[in-house]
PyMOL commands that place a pseudoatom at each C-alpha (Angstrom):
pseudoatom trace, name=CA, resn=UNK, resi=1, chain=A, elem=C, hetatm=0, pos=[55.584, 67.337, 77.476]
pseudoatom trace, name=CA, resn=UNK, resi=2, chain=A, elem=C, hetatm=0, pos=[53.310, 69.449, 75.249]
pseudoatom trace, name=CA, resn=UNK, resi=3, chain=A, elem=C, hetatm=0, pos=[49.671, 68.072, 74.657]
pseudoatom trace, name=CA, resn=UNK, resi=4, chain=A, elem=C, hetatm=0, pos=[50.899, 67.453, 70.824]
pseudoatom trace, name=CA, resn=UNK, resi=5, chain=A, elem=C, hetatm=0, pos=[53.472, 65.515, 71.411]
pseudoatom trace, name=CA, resn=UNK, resi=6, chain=A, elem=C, hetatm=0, pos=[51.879, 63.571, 73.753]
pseudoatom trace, name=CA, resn=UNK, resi=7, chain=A, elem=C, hetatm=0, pos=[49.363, 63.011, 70.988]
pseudoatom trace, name=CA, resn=UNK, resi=8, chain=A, elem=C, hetatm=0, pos=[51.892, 62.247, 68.477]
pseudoatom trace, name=CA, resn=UNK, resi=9, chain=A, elem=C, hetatm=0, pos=[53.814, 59.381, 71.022]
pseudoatom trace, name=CA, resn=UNK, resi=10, chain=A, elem=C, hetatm=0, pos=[50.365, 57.957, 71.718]
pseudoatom trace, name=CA, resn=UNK, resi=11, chain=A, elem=C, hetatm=0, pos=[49.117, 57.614, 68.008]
pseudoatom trace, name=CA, resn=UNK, resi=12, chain=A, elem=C, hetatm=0, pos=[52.867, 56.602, 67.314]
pseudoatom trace, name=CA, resn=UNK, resi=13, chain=A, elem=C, hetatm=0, pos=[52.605, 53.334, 69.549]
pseudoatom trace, name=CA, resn=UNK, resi=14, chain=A, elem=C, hetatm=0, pos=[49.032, 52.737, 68.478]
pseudoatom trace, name=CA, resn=UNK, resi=15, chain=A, elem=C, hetatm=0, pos=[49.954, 52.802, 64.885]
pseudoatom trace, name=CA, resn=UNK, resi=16, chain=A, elem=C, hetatm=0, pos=[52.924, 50.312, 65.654]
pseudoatom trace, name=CA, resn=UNK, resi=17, chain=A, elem=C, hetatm=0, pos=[50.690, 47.974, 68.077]
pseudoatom trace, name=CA, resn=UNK, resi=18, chain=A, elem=C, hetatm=0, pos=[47.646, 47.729, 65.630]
pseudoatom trace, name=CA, resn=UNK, resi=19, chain=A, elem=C, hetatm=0, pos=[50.295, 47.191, 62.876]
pseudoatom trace, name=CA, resn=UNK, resi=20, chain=A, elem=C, hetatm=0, pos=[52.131, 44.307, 64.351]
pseudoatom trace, name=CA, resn=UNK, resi=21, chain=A, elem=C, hetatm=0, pos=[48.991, 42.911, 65.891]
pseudoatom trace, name=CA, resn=UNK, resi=22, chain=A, elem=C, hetatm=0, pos=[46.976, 42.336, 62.691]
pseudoatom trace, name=CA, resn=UNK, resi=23, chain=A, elem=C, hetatm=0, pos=[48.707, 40.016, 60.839]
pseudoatom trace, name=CA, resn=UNK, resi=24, chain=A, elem=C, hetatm=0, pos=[49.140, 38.249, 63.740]
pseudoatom trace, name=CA, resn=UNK, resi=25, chain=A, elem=C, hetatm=0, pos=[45.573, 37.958, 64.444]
pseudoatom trace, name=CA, resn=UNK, resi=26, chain=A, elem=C, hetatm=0, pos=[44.532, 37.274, 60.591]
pseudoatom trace, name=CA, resn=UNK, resi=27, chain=A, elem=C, hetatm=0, pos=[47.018, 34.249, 60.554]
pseudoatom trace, name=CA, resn=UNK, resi=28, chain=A, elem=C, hetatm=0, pos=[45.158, 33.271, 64.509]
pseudoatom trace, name=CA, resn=UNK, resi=29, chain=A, elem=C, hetatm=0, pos=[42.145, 33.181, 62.535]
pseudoatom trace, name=CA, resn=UNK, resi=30, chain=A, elem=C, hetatm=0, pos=[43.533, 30.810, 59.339]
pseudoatom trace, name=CA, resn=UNK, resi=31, chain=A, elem=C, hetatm=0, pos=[44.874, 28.833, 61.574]
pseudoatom trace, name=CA, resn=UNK, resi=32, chain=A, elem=C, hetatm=0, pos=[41.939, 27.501, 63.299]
pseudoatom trace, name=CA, resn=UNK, resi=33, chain=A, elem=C, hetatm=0, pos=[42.637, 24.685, 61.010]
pseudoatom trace, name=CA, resn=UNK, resi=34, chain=A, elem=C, hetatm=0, pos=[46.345, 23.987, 60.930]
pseudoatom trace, name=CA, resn=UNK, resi=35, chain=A, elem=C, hetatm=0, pos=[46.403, 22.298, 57.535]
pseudoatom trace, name=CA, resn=UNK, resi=36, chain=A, elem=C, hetatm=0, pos=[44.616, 24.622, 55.799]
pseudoatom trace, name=CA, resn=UNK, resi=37, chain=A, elem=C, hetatm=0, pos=[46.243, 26.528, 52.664]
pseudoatom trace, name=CA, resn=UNK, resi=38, chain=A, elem=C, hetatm=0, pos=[45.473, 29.959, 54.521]
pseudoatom trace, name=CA, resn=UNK, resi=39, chain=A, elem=C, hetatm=0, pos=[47.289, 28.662, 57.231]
pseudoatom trace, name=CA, resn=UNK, resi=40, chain=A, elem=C, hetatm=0, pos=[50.103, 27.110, 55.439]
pseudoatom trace, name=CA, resn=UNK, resi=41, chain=A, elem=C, hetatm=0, pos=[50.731, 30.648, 53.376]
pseudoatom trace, name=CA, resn=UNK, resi=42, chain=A, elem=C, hetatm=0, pos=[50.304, 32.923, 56.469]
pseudoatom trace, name=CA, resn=UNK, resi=43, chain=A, elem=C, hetatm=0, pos=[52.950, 31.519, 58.175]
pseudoatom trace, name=CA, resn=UNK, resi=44, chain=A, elem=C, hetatm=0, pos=[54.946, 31.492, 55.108]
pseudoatom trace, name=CA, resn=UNK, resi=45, chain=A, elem=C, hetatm=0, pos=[54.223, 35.339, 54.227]
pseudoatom trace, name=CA, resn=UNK, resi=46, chain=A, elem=C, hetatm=0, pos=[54.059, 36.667, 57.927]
pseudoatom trace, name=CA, resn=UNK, resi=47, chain=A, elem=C, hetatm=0, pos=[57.460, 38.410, 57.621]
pseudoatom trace, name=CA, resn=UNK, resi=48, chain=A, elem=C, hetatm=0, pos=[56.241, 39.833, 54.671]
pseudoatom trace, name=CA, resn=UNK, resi=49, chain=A, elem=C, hetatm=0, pos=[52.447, 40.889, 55.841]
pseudoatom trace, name=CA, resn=UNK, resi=50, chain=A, elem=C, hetatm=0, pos=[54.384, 42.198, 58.947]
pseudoatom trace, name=CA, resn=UNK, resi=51, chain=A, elem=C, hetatm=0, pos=[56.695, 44.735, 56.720]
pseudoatom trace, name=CA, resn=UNK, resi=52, chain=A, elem=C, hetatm=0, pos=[53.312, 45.757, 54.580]
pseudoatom trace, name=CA, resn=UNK, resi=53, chain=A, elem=C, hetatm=0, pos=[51.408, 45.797, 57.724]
pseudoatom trace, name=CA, resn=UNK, resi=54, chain=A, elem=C, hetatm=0, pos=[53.302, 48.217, 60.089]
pseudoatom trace, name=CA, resn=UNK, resi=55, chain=A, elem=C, hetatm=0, pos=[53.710, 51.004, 57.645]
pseudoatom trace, name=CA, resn=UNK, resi=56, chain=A, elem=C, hetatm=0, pos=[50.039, 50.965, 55.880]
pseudoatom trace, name=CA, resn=UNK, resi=57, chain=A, elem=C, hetatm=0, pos=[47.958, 49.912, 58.411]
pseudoatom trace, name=CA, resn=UNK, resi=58, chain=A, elem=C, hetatm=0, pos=[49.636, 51.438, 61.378]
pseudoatom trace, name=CA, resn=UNK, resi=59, chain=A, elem=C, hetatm=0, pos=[50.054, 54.341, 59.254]
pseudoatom trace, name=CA, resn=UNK, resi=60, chain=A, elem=C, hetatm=0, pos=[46.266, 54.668, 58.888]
pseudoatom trace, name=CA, resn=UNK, resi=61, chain=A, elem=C, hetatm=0, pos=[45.473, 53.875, 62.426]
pseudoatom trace, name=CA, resn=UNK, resi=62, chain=A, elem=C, hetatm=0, pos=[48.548, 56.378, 63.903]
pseudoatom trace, name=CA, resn=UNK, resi=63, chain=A, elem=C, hetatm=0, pos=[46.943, 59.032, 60.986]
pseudoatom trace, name=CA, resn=UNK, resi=64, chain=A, elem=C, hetatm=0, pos=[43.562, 58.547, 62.342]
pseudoatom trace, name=CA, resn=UNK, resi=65, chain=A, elem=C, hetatm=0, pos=[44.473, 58.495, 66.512]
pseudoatom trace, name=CA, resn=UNK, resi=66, chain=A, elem=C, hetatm=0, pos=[46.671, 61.625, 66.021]
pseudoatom trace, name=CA, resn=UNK, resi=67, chain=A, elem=C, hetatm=0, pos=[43.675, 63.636, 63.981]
pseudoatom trace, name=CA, resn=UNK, resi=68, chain=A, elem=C, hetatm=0, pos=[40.845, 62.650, 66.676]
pseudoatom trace, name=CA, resn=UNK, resi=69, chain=A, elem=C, hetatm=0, pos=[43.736, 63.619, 69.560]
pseudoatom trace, name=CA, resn=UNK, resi=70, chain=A, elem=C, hetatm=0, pos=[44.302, 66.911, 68.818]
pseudoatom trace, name=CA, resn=UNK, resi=71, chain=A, elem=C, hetatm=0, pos=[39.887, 67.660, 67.361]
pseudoatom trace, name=CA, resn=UNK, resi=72, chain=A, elem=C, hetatm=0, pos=[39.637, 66.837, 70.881]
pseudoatom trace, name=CA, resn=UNK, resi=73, chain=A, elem=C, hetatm=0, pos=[42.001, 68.430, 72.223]
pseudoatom trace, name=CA, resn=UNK, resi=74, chain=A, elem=C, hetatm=0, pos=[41.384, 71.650, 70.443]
pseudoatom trace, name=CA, resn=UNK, resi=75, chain=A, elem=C, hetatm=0, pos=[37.502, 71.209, 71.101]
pseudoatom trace, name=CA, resn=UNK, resi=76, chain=A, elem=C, hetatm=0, pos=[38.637, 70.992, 74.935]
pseudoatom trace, name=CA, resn=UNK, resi=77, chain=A, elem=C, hetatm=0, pos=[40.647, 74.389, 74.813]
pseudoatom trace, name=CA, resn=UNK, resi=78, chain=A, elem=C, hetatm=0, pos=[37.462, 75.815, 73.592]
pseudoatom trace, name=CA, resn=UNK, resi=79, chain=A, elem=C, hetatm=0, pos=[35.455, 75.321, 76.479]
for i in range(1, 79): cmd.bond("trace and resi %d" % i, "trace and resi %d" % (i + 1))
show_as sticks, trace
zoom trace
């Protein structure tokens, strides 16, 4: 396995991770208080924030990883 495709696997799952972990932690955070209207509409909209999340935010984050991966990868070969 190539260094670029290792890049691309690694920002893959990191995209996917952050993507399914934020909505998760967003409705941890409304939820401090169980009867609270964020509360009450996160867990009502989580499949939804989860099928926004993964592709937008994950896309940004995997985006982002892959970039940084292979500036430092190239910035490596160089020396």
């Amino acid at each position: 396995m190539n260094a670029r495709s290792k890049a691309l696997l690694t920002a893959t799952i990191l995209g996917a991770v952050v993507g399914t972990a934020y909505p998760f932690v967003d409705l941890a955070l409304a939820c401090r208080a169980p009867e609270s209207e964020g509360c009450v509409w996160g867990k009502a909209y989580l499949p939804l924030s989860l099928g926004i999340s993964i592709p937008l935010i994950g896309g940004v984050v995997a985006v982002v990883a892959y970039a940084f991966m292979t500036w430092r990868n190239r910035e490596a070969e160089k020396k």
